[in-house]
RODO-2510 file (C-alpha; in nm, 4 decimals, decimal comma):
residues 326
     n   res          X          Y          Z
     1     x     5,5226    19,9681     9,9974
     2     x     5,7234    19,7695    10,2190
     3     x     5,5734    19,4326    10,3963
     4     x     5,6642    19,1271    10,5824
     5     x     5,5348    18,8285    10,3799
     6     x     5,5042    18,4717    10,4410
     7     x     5,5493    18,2320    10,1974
     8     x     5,5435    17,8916    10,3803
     9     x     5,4252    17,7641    10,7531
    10     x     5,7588    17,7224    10,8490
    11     x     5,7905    17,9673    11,0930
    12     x     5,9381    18,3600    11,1527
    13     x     6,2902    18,2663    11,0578
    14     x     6,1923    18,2465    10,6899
    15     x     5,9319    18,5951    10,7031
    16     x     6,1064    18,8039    10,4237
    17     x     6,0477    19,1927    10,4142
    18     x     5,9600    19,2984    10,0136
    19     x     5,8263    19,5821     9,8409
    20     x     5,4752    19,4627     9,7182
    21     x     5,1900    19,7268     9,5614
    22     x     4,9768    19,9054     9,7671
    23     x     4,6268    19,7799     9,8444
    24     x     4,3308    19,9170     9,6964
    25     x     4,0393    19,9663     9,9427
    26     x     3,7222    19,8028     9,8196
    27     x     3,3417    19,8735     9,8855
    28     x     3,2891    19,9359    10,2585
    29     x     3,6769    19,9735    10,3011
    30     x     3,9411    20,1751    10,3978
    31     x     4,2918    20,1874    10,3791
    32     x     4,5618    20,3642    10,6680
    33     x     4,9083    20,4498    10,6923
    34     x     4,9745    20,2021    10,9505
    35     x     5,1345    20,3382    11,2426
    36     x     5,1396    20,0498    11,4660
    37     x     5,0423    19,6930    11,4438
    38     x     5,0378    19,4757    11,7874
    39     x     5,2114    19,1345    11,7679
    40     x     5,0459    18,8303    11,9808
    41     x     5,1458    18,4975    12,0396
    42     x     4,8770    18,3864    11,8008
    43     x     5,0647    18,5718    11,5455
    44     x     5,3637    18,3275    11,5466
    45     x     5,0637    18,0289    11,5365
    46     x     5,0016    18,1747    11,1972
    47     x     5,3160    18,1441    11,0903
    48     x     5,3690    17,8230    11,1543
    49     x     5,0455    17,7163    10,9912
    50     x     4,9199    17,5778    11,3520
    51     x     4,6287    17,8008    11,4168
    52     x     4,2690    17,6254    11,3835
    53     x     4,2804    17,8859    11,0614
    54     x     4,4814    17,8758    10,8248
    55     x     4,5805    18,1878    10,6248
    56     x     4,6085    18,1242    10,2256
    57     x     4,9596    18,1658    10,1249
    58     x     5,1138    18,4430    10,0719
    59     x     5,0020    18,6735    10,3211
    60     x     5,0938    18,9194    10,5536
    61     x     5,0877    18,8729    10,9295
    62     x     4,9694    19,1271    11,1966
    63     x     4,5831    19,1229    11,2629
    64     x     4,5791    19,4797    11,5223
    65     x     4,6203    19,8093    11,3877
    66     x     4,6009    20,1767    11,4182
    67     x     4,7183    20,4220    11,1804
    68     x     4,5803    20,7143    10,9280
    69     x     4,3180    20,6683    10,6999
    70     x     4,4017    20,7880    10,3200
    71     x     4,2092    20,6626    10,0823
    72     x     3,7857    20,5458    10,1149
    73     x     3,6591    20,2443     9,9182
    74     x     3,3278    20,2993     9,7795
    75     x     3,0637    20,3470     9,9831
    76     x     3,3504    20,3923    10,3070
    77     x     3,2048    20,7422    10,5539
    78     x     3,3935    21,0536    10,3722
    79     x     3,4374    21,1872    10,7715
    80     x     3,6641    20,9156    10,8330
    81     x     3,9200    21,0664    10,5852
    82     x     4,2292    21,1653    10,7801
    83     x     4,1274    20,9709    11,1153
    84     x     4,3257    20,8169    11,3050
    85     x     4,1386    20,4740    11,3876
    86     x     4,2268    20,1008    11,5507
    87     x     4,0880    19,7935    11,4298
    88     x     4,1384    19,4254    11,2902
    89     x     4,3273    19,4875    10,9431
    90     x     4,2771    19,2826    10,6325
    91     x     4,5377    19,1242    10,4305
    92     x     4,7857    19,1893    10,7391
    93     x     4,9385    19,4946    10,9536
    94     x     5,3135    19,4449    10,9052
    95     x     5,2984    19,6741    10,6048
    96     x     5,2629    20,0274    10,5608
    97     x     4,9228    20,0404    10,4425
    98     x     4,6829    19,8088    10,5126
    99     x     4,2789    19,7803    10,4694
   100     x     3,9943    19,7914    10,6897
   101     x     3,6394    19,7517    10,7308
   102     x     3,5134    20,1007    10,7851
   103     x     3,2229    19,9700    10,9930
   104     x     3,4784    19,7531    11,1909
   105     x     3,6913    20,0049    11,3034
   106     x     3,7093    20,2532    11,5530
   107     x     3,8292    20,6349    11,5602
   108     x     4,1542    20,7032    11,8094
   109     x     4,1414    21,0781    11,9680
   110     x     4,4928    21,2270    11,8598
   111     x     4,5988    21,2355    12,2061
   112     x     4,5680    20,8622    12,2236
   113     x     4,9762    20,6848    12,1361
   114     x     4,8987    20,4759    11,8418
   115     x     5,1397    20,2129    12,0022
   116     x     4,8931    20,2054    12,3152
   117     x     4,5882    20,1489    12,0829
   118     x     4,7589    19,8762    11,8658
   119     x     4,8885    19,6926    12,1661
   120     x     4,5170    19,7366    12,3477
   121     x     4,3090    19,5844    12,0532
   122     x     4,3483    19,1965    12,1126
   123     x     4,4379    19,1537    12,4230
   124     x     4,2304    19,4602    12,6477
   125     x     3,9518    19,4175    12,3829
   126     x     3,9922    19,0113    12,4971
   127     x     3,9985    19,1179    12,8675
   128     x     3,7323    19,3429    12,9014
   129     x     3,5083    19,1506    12,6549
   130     x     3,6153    18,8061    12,9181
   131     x     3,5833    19,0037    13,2602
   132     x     3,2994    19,2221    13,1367
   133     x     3,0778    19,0073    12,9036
   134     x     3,1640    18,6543    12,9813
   135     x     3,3250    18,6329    13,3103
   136     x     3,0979    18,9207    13,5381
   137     x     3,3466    18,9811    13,7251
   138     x     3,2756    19,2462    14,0210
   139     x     3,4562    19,4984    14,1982
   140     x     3,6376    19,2587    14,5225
   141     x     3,6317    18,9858    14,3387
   142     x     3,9593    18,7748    14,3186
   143     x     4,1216    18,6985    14,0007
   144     x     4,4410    18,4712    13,8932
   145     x     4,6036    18,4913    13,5387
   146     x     4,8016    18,2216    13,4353
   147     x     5,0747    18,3476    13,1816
   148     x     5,0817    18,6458    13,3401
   149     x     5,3774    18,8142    13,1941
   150     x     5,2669    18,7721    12,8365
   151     x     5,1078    19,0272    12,6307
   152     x     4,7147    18,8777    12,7142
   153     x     4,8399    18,8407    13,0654
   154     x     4,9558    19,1862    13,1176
   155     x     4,6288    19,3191    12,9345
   156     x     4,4608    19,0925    13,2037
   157     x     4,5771    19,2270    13,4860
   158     x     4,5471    19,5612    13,4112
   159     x     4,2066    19,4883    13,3699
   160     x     4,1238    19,3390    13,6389
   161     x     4,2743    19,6108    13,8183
   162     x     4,1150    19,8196    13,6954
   163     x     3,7685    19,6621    13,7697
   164     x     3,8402    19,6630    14,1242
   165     x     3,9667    19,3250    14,1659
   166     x     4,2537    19,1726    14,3944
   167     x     4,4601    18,9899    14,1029
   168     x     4,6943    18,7561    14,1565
   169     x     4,9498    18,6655    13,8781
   170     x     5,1166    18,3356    13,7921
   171     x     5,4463    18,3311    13,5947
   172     x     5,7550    18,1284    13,5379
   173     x     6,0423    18,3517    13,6600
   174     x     6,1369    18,6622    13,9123
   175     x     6,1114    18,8815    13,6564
   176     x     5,8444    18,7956    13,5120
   177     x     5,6798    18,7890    13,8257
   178     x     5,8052    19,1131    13,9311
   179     x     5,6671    19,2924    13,6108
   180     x     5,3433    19,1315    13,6674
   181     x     5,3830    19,2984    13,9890
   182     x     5,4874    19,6582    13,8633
   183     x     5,1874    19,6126    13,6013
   184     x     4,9268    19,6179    13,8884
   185     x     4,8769    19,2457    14,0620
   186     x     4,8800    19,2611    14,4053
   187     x     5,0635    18,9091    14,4484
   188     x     5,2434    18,6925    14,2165
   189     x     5,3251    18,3141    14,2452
   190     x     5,5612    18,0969    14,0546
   191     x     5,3120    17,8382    13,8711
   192     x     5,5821    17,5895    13,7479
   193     x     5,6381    17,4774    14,1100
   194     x     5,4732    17,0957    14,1784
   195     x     5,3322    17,2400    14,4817
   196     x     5,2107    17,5788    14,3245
   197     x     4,8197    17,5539    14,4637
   198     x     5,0013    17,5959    14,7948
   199     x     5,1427    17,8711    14,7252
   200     x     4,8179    18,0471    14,5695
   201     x     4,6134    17,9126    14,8845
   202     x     4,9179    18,1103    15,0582
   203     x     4,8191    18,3879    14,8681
   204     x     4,4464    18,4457    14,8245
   205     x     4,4797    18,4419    15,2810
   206     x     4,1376    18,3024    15,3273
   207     x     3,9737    18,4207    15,0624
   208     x     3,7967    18,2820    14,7536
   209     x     3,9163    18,2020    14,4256
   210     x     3,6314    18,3840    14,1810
   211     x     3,7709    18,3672    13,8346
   212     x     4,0736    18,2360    13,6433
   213     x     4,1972    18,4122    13,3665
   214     x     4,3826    18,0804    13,1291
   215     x     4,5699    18,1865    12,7805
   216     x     4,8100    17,8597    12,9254
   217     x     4,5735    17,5365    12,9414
   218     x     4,7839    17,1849    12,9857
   219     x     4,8343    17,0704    13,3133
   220     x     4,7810    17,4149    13,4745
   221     x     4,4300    17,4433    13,4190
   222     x     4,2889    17,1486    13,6228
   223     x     4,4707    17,3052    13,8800
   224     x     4,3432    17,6383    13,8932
   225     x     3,9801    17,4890    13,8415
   226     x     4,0294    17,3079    14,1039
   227     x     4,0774    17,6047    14,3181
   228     x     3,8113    17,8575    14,2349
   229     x     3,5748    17,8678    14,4946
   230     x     3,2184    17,7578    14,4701
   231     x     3,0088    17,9819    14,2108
   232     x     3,3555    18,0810    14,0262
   233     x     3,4270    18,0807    13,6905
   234     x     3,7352    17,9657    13,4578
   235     x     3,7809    18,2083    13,1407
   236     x     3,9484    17,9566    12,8676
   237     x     4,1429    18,2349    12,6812
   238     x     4,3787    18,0191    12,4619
   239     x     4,6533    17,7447    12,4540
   240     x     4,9791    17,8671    12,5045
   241     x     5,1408    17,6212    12,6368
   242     x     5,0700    17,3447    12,3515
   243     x     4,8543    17,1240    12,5385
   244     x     4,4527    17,2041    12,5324
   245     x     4,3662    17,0548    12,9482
   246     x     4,1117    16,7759    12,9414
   247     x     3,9022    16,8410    13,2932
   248     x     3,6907    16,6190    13,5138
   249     x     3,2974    16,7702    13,4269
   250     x     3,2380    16,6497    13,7870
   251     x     3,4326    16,9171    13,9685
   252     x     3,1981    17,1910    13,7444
   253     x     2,9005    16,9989    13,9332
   254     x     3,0842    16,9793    14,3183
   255     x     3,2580    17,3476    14,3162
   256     x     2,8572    17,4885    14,0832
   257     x     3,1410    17,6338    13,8762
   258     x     3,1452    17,7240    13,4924
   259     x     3,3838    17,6981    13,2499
   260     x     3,3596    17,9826    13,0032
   261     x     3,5203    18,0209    12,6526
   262     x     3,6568    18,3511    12,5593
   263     x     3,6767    18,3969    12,2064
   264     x     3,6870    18,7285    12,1246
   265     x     3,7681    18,7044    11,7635
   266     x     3,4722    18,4789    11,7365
   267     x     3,2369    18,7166    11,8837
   268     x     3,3537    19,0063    11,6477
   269     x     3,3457    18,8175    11,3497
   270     x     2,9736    18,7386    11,4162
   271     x     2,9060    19,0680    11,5605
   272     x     3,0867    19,2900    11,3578
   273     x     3,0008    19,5922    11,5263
   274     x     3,1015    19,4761    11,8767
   275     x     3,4694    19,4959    11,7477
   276     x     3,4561    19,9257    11,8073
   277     x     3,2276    19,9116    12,1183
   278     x     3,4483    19,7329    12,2893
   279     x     3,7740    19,9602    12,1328
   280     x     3,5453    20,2032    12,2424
   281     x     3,5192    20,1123    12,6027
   282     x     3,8782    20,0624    12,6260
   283     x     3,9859    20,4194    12,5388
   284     x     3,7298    20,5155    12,7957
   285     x     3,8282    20,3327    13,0442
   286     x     4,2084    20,4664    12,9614
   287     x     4,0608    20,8175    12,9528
   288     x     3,9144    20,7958    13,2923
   289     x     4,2393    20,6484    13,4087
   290     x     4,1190    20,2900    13,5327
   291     x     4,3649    20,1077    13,2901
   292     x     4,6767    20,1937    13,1049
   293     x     4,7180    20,0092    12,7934
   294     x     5,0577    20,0635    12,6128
   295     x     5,3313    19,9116    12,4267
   296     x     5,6223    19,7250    12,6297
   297     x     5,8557    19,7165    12,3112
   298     x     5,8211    19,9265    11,9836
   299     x     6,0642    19,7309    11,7256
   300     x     6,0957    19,8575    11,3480
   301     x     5,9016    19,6484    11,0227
   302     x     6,2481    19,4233    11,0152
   303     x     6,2934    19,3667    11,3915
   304     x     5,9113    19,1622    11,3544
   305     x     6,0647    18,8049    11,2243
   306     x     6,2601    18,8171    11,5513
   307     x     6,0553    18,9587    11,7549
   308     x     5,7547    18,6989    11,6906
   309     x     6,0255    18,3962    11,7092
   310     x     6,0821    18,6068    12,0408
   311     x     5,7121    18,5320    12,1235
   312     x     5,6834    18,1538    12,0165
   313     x     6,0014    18,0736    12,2416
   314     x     5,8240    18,2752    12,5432
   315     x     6,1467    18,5270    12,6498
   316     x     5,9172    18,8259    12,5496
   317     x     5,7711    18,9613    12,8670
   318     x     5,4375    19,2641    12,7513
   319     x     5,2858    19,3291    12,4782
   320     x     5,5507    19,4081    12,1711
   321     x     5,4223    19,6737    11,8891
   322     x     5,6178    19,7513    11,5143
   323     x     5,5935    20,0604    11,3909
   324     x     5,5904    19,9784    11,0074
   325     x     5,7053    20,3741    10,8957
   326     x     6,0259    20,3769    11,1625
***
């Protein structure tokens, strides 16, 4: 089968795409036809060898994936044979077959794009598990996401949205403001301004600021703590921007705000079987038309090099998807 394999942490330029042999699912494993595989920023981290976890070289990148289920490693349900499911792949998803935990993942209905459902897993299963789990974040509620154009920031919004919240977006340019705008915020504000918190008071019109939404940290996160209201609560998502924000504990005590880490990959890895609840909830929420994940760019298996160098240098604006078989 054809992959995309990294050899060294020296970034997407030198990701080659080789034939390698097939995986063989194990006990408690299956292995798809991959369909789809999301890419995220944190994808490109990998890469480059400067996530907190290092993946032993070789390996495959791509964590999210949906696709068709054709073989069963011992042990794996026989109904899942032929399913279309989503979930966190092993040994990577740029490939066109790739393993899974059959207790980690979670069956797609056939009317449900299998771009949609590998572009939802990280980044709506991060949302809802951040707004829903960590975050409690109610219907009227205000929300700003930083990054808002990204991938996570997209997912975010929609979200929130969804939820019932008035969502404001921060981003970097008109049009990444503007498709912020068109994804469902209600207001967006250009965050690399020096007076930017002027602009969000401008915004929010009297109202409180309940929860921040932060895949950016650095300089922008004192900031926006400094502006929730009293009671609100700052989801740390990740550190986009390079710079992880050192903030004054005293403004927690004066605002009797919290500062809440989001790790969603965390949480599934020690509660396996929250991964397909939350996959799960997301195609339900889809289904009862609160949120519409999907794909903002399908590329082919050797587009992905570019497309996650793309990523690193922040001109992709959504969530991008490969489709390994195209």
């Amino acid at each position: 089968m054809r992959a995309i394999r990294c050899h060294a942490y020296t970034g997407p330029n030198d990701l080659r795409l080789e034939e390698v042999r097939d995986p063989v699912p194990g006990p408690g494993q299956i292995l798809i036809a991959v369909e789809a595989c999301g890419l995220g920023f944190v994808d490109g981290l990998h890469v480059k060898g400067k996530y907190q976890v290092k993946i032993p070289l070789p390996f495959t990148p791509g964590s999210e994936a949906a696709g068709r289920v054709i073989a069963l490693g011992e042990g794996a349900p026989a109904d899942l044979m032929g399913k279309r499911v989503a979930g966190f792949v092993m040994g990577g998803g740029l490939a066109e077959k790739a393993l899974m935990m059959a207790n980690a993942c979670a069956v797609v209905p056939d009317d449900f794009d299998p771009t949609a459902a590998a572009a939802a897993l990280i980044n709506y299963g991060t949302a809802i598990y951040g707004f829903e789990d960590c975050g409690a974040l109610k219907a009227g509620e205000t929300v700003l996401v930083l990054g808002a154009s990204g991938g996570v920031g997209m997912a975010a919004i929609d979200v929130a949205h969804g939820m019932g919240a008035t969502v404001i977006a921060a981003a970097s340019s008109d049009d990444k403001r503007q498709a912020a705008l068109t994804r469902g915020a209600h207001k967006a504000i250009d965050y690399t301004q020096d007076d930017w918190r002027k602009a969000l008071t401008e915004a929010l019109e009297g109202k409180g600021l309940d929860v921040v939404y932060d895949p950016v940290s650095g300089a922008w996160s004192e900031a926006a703590f400094r502006s929730l209201a009293p009671g609100g609560r700052h989801l740390v998502i990740g550190f986009a921007s390079g710079e992880i924000a050192k903030l004054p504990l005293n403004l927690a005590l004066l605002k009797r705000a919290s500062l809440v880490g989001v790790d969603w990959g965390g949480h599934v890895r020690a509660h396996v079987n929250d991964g397909p609840r939350i996959t799960r909830r997301l195609m339900e929420l889809a289904a009862a038309g609160k949120i519409d994940p999907r794909a903002d760019s399908v590329h082919t298996l050797a587009e992905a090099p570019e497309v996650i160098a793309a990523m690193l240098a922040r001109k992709m604006i959504g969530k991008p998807v490969i489709k390994p078989q195209a």
